[in-house]
One Martini backbone bead per residue (centre of mass of N, CA, C, O) as a GRO file, in nm:
protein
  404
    1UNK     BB    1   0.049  -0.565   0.636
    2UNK     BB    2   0.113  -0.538   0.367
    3UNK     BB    3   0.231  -0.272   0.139
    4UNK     BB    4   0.325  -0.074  -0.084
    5UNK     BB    5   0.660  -0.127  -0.285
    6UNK     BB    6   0.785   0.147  -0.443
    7UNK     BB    7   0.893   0.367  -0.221
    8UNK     BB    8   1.187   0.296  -0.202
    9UNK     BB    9   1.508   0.325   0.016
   10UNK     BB   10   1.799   0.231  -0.051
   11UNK     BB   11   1.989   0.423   0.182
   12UNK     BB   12   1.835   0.243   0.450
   13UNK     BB   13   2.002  -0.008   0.361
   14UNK     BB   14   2.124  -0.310   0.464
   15UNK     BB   15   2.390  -0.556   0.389
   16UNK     BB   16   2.290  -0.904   0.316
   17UNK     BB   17   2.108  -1.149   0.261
   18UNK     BB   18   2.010  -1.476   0.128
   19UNK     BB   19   1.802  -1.621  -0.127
   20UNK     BB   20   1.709  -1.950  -0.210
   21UNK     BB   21   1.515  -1.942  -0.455
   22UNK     BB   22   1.743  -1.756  -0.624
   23UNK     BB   23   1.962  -1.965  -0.599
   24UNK     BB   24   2.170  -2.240  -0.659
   25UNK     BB   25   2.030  -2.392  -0.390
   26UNK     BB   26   1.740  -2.359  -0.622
   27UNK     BB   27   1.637  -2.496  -0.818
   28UNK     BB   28   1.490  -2.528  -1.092
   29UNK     BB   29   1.156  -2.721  -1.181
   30UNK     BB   30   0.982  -2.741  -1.425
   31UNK     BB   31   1.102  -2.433  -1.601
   32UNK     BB   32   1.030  -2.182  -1.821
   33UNK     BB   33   1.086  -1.927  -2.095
   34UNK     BB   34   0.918  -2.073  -2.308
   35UNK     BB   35   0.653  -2.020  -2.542
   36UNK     BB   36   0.362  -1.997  -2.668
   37UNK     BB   37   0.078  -1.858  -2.803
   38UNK     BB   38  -0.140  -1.993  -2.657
   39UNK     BB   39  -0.019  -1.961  -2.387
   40UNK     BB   40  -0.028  -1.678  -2.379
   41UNK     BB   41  -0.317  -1.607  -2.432
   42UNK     BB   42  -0.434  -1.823  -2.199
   43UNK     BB   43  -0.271  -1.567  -1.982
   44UNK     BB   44  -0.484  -1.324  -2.126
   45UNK     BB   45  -0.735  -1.433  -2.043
   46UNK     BB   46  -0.670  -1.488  -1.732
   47UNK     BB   47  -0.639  -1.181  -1.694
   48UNK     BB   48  -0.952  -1.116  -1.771
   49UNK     BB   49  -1.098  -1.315  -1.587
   50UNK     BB   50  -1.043  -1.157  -1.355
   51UNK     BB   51  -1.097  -0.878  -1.411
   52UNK     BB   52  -1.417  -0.935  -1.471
   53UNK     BB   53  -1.383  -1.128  -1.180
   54UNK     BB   54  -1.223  -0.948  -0.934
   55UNK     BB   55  -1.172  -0.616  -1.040
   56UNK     BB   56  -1.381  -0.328  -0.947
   57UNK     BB   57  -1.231  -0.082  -1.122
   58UNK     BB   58  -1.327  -0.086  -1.440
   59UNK     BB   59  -1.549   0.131  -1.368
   60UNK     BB   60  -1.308   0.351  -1.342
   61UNK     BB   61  -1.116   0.396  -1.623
   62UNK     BB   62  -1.338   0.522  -1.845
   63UNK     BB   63  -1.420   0.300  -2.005
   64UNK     BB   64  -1.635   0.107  -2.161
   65UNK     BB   65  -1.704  -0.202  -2.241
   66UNK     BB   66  -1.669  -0.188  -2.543
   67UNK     BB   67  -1.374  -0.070  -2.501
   68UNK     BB   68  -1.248  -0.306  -2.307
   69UNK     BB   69  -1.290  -0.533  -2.532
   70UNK     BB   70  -1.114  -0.406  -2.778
   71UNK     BB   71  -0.880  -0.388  -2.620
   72UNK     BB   72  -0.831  -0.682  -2.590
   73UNK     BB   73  -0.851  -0.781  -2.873
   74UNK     BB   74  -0.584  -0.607  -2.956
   75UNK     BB   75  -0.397  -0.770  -2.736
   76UNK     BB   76  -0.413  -1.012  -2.843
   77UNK     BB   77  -0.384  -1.008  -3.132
   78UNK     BB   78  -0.041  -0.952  -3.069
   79UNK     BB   79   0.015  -1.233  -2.968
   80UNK     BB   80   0.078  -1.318  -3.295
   81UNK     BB   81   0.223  -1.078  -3.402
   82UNK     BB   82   0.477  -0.949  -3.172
   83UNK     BB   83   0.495  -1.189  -2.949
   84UNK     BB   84   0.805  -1.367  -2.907
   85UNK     BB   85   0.849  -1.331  -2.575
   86UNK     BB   86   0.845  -1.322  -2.230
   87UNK     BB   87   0.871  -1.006  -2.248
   88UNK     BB   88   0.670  -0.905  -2.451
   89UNK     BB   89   0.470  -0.999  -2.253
   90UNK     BB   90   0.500  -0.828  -1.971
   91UNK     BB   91   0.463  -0.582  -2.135
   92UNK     BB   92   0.174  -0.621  -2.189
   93UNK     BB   93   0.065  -0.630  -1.950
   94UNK     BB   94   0.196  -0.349  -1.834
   95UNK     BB   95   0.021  -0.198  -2.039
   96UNK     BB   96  -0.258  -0.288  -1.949
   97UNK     BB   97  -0.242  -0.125  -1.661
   98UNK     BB   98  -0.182   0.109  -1.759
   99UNK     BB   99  -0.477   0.148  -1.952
  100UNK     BB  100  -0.606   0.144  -1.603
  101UNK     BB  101  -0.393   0.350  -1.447
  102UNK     BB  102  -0.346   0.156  -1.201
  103UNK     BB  103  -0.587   0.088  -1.056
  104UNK     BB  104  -0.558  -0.014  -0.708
  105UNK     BB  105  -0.236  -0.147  -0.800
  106UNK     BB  106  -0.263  -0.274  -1.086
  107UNK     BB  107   0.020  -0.499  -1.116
  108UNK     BB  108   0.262  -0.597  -1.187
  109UNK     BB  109   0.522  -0.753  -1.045
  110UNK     BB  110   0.860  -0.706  -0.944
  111UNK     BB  111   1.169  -0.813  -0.892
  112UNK     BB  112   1.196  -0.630  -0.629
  113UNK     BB  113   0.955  -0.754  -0.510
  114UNK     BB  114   0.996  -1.052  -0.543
  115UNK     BB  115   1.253  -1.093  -0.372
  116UNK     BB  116   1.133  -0.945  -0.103
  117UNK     BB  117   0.917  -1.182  -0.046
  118UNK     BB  118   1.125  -1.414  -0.016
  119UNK     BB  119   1.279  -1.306   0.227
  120UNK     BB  120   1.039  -1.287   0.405
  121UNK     BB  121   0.960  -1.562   0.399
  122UNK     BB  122   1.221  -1.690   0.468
  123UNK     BB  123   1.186  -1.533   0.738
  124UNK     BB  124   0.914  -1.483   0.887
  125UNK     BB  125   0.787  -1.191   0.816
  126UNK     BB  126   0.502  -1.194   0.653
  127UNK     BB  127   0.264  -1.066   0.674
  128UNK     BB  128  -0.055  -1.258   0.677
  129UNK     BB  129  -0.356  -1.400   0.681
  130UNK     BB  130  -0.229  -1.636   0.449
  131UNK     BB  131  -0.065  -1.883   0.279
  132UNK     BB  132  -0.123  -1.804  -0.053
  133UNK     BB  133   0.132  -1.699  -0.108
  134UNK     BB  134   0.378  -1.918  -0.144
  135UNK     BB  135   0.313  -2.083  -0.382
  136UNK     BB  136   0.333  -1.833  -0.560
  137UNK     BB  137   0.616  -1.747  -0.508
  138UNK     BB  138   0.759  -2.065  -0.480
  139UNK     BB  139   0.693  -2.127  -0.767
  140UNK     BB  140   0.898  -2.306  -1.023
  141UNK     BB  141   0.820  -2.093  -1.248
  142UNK     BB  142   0.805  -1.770  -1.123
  143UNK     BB  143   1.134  -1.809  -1.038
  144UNK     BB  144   1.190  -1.790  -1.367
  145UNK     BB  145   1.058  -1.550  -1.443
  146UNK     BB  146   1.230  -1.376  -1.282
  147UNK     BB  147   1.456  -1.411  -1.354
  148UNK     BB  148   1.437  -1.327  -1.613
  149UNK     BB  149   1.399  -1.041  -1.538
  150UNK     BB  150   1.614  -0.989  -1.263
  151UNK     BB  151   1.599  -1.151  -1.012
  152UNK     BB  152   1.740  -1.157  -0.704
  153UNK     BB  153   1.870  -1.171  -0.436
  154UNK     BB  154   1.816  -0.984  -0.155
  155UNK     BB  155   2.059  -0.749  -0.049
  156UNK     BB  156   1.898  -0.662   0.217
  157UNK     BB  157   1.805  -0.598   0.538
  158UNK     BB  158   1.543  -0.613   0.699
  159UNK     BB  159   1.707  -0.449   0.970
  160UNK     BB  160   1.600  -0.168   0.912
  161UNK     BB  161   1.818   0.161   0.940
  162UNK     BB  162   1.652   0.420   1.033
  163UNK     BB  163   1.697   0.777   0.925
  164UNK     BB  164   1.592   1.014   1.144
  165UNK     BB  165   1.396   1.306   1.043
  166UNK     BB  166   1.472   1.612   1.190
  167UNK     BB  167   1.313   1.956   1.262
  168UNK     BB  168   1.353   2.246   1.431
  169UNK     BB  169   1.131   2.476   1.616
  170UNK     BB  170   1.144   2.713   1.837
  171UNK     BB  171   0.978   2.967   1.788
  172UNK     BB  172   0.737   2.733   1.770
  173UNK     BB  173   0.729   2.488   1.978
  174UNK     BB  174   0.841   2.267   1.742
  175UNK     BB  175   0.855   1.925   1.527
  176UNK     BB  176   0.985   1.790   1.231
  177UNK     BB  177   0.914   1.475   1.062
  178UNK     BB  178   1.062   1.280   0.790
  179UNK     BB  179   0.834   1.027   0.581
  180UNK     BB  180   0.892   0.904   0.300
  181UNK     BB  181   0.834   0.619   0.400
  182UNK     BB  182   0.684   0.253   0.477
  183UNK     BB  183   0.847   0.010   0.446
  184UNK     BB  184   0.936  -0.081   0.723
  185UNK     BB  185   0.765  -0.354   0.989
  186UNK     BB  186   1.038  -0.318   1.117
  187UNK     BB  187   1.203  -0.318   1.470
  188UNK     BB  188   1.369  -0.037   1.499
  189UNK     BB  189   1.555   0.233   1.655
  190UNK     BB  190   1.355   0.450   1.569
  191UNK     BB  191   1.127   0.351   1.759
  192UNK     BB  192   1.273   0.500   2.010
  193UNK     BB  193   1.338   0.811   1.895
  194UNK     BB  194   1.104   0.954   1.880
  195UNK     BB  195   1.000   0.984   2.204
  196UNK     BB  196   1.286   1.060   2.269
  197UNK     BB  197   1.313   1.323   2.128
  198UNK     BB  198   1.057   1.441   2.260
  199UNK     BB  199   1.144   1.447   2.549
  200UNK     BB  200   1.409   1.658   2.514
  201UNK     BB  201   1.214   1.855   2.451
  202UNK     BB  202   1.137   2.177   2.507
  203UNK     BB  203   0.831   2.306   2.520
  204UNK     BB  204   0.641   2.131   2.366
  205UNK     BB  205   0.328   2.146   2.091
  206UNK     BB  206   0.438   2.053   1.794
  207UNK     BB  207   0.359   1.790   1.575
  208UNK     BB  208   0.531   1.693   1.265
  209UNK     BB  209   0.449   1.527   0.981
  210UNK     BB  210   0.631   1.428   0.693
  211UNK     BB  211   0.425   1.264   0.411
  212UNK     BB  212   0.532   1.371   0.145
  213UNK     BB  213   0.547   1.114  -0.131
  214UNK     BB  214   0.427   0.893   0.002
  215UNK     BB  215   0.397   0.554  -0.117
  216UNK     BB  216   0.430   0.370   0.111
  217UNK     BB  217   0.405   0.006   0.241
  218UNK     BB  218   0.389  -0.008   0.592
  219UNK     BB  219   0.105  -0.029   0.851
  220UNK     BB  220   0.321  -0.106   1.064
  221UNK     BB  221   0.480   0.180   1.089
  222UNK     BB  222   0.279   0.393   1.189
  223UNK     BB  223   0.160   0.185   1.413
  224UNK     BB  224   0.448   0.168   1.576
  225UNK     BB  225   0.625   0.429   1.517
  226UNK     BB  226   0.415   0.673   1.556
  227UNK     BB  227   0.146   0.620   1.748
  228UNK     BB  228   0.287   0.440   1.978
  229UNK     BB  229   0.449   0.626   2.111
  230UNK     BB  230   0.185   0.728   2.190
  231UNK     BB  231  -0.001   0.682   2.508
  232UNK     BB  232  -0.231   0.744   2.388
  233UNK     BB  233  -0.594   0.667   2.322
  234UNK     BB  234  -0.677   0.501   2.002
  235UNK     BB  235  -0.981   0.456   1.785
  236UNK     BB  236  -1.042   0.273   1.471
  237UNK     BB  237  -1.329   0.270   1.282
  238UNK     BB  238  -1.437   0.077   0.958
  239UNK     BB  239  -1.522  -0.002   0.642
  240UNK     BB  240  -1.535  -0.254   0.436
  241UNK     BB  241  -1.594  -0.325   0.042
  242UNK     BB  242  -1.603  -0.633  -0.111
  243UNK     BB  243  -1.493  -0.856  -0.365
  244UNK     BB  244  -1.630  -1.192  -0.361
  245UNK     BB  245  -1.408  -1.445  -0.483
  246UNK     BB  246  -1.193  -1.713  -0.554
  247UNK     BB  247  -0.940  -1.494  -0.564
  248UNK     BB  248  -0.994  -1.330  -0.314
  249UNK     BB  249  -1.039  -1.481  -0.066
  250UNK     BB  250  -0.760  -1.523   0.048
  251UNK     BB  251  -0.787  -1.227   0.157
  252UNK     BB  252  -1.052  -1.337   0.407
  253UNK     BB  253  -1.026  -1.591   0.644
  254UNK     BB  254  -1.043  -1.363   0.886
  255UNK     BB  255  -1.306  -1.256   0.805
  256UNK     BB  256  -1.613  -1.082   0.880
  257UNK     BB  257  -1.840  -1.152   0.679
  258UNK     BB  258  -2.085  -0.948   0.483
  259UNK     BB  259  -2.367  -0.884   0.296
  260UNK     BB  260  -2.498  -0.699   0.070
  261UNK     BB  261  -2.746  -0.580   0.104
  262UNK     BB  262  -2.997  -0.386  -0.081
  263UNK     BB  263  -3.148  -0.287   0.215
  264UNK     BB  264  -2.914  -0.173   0.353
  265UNK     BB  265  -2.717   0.077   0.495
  266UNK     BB  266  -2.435   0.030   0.420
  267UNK     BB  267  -2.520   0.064   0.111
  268UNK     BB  268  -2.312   0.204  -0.112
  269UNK     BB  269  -2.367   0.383  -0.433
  270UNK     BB  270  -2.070   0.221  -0.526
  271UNK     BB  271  -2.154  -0.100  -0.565
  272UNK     BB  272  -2.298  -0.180  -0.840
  273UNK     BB  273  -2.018  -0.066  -0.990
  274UNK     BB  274  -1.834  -0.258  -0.841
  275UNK     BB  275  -1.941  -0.566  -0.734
  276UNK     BB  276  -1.974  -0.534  -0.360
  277UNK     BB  277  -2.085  -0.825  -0.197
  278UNK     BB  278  -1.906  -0.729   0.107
  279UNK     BB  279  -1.850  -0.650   0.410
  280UNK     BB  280  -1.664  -0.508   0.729
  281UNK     BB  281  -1.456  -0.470   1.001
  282UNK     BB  282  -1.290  -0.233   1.167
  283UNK     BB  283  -0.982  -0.232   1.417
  284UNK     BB  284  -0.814   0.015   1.584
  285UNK     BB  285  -0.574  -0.006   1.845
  286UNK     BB  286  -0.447   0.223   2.043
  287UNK     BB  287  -0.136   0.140   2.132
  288UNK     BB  288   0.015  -0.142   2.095
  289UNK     BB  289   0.043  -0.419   2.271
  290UNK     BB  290   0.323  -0.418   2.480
  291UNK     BB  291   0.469  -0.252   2.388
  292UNK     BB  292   0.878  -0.167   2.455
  293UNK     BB  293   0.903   0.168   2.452
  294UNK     BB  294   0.912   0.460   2.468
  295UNK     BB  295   0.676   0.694   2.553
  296UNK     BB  296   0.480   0.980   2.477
  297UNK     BB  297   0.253   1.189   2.729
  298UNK     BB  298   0.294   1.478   2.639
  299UNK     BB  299   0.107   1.744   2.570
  300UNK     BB  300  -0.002   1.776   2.215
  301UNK     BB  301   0.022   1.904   1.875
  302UNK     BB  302  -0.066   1.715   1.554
  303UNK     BB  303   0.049   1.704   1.270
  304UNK     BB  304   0.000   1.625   0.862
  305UNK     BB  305   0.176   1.609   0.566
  306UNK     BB  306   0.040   1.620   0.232
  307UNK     BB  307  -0.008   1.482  -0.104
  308UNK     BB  308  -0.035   1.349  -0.405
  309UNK     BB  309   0.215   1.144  -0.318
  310UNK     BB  310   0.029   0.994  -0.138
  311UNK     BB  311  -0.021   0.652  -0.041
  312UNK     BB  312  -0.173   0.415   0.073
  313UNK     BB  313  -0.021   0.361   0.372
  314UNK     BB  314  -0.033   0.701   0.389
  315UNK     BB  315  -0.316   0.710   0.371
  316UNK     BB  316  -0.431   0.563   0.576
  317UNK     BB  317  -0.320   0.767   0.806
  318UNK     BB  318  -0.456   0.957   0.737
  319UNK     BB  319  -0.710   0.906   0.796
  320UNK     BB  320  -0.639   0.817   1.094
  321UNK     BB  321  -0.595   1.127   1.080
  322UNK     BB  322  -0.910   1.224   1.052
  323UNK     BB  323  -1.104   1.034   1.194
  324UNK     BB  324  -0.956   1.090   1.494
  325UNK     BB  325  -0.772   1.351   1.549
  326UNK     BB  326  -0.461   1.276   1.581
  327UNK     BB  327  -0.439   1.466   1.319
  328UNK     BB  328  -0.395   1.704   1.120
  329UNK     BB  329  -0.464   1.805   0.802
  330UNK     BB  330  -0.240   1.893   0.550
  331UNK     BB  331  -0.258   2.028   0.212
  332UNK     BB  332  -0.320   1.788  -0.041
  333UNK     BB  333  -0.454   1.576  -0.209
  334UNK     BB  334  -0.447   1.242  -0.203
  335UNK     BB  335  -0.377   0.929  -0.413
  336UNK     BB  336  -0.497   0.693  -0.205
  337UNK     BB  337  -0.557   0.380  -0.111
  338UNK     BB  338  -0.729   0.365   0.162
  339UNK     BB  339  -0.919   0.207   0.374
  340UNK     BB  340  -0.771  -0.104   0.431
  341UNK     BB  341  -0.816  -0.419   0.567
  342UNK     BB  342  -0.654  -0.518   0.285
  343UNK     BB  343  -0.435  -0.625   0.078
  344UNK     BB  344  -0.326  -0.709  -0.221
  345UNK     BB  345  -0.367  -0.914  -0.424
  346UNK     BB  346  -0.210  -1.204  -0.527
  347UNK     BB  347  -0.124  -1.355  -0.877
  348UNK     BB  348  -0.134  -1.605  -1.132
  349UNK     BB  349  -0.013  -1.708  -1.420
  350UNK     BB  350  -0.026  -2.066  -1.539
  351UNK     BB  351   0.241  -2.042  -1.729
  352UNK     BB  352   0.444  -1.814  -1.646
  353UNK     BB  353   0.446  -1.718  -1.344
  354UNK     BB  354   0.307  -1.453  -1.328
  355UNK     BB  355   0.260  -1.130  -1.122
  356UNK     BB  356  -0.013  -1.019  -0.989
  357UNK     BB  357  -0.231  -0.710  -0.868
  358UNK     BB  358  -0.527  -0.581  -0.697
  359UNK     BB  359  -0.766  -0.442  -0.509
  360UNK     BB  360  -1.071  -0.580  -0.342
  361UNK     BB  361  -1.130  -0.291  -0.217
  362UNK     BB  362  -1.302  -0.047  -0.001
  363UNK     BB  363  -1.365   0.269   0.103
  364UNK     BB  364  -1.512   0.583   0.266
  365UNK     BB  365  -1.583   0.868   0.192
  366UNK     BB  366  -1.778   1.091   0.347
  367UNK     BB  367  -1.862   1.186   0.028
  368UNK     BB  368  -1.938   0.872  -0.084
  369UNK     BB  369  -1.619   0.781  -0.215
  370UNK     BB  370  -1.416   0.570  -0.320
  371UNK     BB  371  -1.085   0.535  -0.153
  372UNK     BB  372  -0.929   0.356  -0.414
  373UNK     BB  373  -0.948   0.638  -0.614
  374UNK     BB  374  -0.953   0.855  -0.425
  375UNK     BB  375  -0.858   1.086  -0.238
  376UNK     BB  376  -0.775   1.287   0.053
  377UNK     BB  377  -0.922   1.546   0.208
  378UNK     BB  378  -0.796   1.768   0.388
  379UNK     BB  379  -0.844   1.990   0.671
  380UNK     BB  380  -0.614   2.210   0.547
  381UNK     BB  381  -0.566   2.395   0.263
  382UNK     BB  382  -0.335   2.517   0.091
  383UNK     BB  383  -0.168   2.796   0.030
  384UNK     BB  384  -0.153   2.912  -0.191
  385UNK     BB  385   0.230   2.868  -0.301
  386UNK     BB  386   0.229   2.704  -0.039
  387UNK     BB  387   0.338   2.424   0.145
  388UNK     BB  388   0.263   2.265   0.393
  389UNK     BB  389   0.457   2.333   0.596
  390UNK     BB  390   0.425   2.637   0.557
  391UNK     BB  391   0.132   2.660   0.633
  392UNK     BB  392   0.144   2.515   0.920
  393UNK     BB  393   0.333   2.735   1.059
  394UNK     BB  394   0.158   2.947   1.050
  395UNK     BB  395  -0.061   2.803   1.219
  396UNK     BB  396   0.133   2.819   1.457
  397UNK     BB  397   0.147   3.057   1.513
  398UNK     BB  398  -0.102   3.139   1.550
  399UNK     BB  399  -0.198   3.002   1.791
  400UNK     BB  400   0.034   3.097   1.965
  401UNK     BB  401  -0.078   3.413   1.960
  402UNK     BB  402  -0.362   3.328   2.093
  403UNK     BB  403  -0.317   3.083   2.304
  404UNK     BB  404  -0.367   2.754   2.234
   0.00000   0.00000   0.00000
């Protein structure tokens, strides 16, 4: 399933699609761009009561709730006093998001993610859990909306051919993989070119997937590209924690959710904190099933190389080698928000269609802290001054000279 589409390379994708949503074989229906100062208010109450019953993490925001209360009344208060148009008011949407940190996802919908989910939809390819999104996306006020805003149809193609970058150390019988993102969630020739890459090297002994600065993508990219290329099998199970609410629910119909009670061992410390009422069991089986590519069989160790700048899906992977031993994790403290069995909420506001997004569940780190706001940290902390890439190098020296 889709994860966070913020750190996307421009120069990955190659130029095609066309999007019928945005494009003038798709008119609009019953659908504007201006509004009333009260439509605008309706639908600033909207966005306030979504987050006060289904968004888990304004009690991490920092703010008390009379500090939360008095935000939002000042802020209100601007809709009659300065908001005179649809841009106006997006803009405070995404003030809003901003001055709660943006935690957990929390965020407006861009024009670029937007016409990217239409692209999606309309291919047949947007992996959902239930159909809750089509309406969503596909809603003619939401596509007036995004028009205004500046969404075209999606301009390259989903089919799209990563540039696959590595480094080889043959002095330390190494070869360092570098993934900036994991955007895209389909089959390219990338998948073939790793373990045949693998395979092609003499003597290898270590292997290095370096995802710093990685924000994230689809966790379907690190599950089928990196960790299915290698043949060993390896399984990881998880709990989440979840608000189950009107808003939240479609993005649960196929978990088989169990209640928080008061008295399970199952409940975290931060539940009542954040308003947890349900949990779930994930369980990831690698390689996935029925593989299509060449794996790697050879016995090899491999790091991780990760920094502040991994998130969303970036850190999922970090946990899932770090929790399965399947990747030594090497750097500093990651972004967060992985650890979820569910990517991201999409909702929408009533009268403008405007969407926004943000985290309904969390996962928990050993020790014992929420993984949708915390970072993940590493098995191995970067000597001050060195970078993970230099650190880990050096670790792969020390070992081969004890002979490990």
């Amino acid at each position: 399933m889709t994860r966070r589409i913020l750190s996307i390379l421009l120069a990955l994708l190659l130029m095609t699609v066309s999007t019928g949503a945005l494009s003038e074989a798709a008119p609009v229906i019953d659908a504007r761009t201006e509004f009333t100062t009260q439509e605008y208010q309706a639908d600033y109450d909207q966005l306030w009561r979504i987050l006060n019953t289904s968004y888990p993490f304004l009690a991490e925001s920092g703010k008390s709730p009379d500090e939360l209360e008095a935000f939002r009344l000042e802020n209100r208060a601007k809709i009659g006093e300065s908001v005179k148009d649809l841009g106006e008011f997006i803009q405070l949407v995404k003030d809003t998001c901003g001055a709660l940190d943006n935690l957990a996802h929390l965020s407006v919908e861009d024009p670029f993610s937007y016409s990217l989910y239409v692209a999606l939809l309309e291919q047949g390819k947007y992996e959902v859990d239930d159909d809750y999104i089509f309406p969503l996306v596909l809603d003619p006020q939401t596509a007036a909306t995004y028009k205004y805003m500046g969404a075209v149809p999606f301009p390259y193609t989903l089919d799209v051919q990563i540039n696959q970058s590595f480094t080889q150390y043959p002095e330390l019988d190494a070869i360092c993989f570098r993934f900036p993102s994991f955007f895209t969630m389909f089959e390219t020739k990338s998948i073939t070119q790793l373990a045949r890459t693998l395979n092609y090297v003499r003597g290898l002994k270590h292997v290095i997937f370096d995802i710093t600065g990685n924000g994230g993508g689809f966790d379907a990219f690190w599950v089928k590209q990196i960790v299915s290329a290698f043949a060993e099998p390896v399984e990881w199970r998880f709990i989440s924690y979840a608000r189950l609410t009107d808003v939240t629910a479609p993005n649960y119909t196929d978990a088989e959710l169990h209640p928080l009670e008061p008295d399970s061992p199952l409940r975290p410390a931060f539940a009542d904190d954040l308003g947890l009422t349900h949990w779930y069991e994930n369980v990831y089986t690698l390689p996935i099933e029925d593989y299509p590519h060449i794996q790697y069989d050879k016995p090899v160790t491999r790091w991780l190389l990760v920094d502040e700048g991994v998130y969303s899906a970036a850190d999922m992977f970090t946990n899932f080698c770090k929790a399965t031993g399947w990747a030594t994790v090497v750097g500093h403290k990651t972004g967060g928000d992985g650890i979820l069995g569910r990517s991201p909420i999409t909702t929408r506001l009533d009268n403008t269609g405007l969407l926004f997004r943000f985290t309904t569940e969390t996962g928990m780190h050993p020790d014992g802290t929420p993984s949708a706001t915390n970072g993940t940290m590493p098995d191995v902390l970067c000597v001050p001054g060195e970078s993970p890439l230099d650190t880990c190098l050096q670790l792969i020296k020390e070992m081969n000279e004890a002979g490990d």
